[in-house]
C-alpha positions in Angstrom: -17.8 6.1 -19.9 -15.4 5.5 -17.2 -16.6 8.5 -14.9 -20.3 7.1 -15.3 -18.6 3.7 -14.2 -17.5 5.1 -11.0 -20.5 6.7 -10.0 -22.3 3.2 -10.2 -19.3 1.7 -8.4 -20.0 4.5 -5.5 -23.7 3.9 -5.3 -22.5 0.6 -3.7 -21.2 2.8 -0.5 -23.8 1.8 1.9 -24.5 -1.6 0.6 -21.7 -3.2 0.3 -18.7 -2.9 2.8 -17.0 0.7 2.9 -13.6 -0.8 2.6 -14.5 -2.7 -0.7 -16.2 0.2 -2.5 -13.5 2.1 -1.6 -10.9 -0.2 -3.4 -12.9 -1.3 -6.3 -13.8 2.1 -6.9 -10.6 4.4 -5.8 -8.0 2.2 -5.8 -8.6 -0.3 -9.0 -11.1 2.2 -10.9 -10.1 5.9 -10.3 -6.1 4.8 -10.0 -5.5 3.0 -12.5 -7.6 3.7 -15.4 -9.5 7.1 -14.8 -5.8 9.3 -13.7 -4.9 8.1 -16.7 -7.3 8.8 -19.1 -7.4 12.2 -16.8 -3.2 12.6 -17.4 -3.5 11.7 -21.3 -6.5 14.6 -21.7 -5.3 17.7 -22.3 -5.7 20.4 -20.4 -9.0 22.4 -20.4 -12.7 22.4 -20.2 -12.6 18.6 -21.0 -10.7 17.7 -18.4 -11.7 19.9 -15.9 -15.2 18.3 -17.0 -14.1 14.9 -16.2 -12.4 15.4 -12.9 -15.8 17.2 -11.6 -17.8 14.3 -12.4 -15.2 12.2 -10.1 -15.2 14.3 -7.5 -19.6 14.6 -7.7 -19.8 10.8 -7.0 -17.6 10.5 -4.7 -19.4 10.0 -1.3 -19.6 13.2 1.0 -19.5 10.6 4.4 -16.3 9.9 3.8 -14.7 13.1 4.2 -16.4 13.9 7.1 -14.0 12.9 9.9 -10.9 14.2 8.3 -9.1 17.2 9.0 -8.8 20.3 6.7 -6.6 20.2 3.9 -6.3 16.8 4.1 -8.2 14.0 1.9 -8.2 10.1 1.6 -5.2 7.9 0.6 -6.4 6.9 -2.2 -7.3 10.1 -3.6 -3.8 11.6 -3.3 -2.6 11.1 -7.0 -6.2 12.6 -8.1 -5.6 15.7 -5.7 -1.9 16.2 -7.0 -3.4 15.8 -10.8 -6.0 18.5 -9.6 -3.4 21.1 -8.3 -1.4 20.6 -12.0 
């Protein structure tokens, strides 16, 4: 499944450079196929489902050094889908 996908992406974070996870994983993975797969799931216990498996493999490190309320570029469209 794609979710399952990303995490193995992730587990790269630490291994490979941060920059490359990050784009492979957010940027090619999560944007363009996961949102939407996420956007054509109605809404429910599904899709709530699938967006908490996302956001559990996404790597706590790198949200440490930003500031509240905010999040990472490349999870904007996520967070937007998440406050629909």
């Amino acid at each position: 499944s794609l979710p399952q996908l990303l995490s193995n992406v992730l587990l790269w974070d630490g291994i490979v450079q941060e920059d490359t996870v990050r784009d492979l994983g957010l940027s090619k993975l999560l944007n363009r196929y996961l949102l939407l797969n996420l956007l054509n799931t109605p809404p429910g216990l599904d899709n709530i489902e699938k967006c908490n498996k996302v956001v559990a493999c996404l790597p706590e490190r790198w949200f440490q050094d930003l500031k509240s309320g905010s999040t990472l570029p490349e999870l904007l469209n996520f967070c937007q889908h998440l406050l629909q």
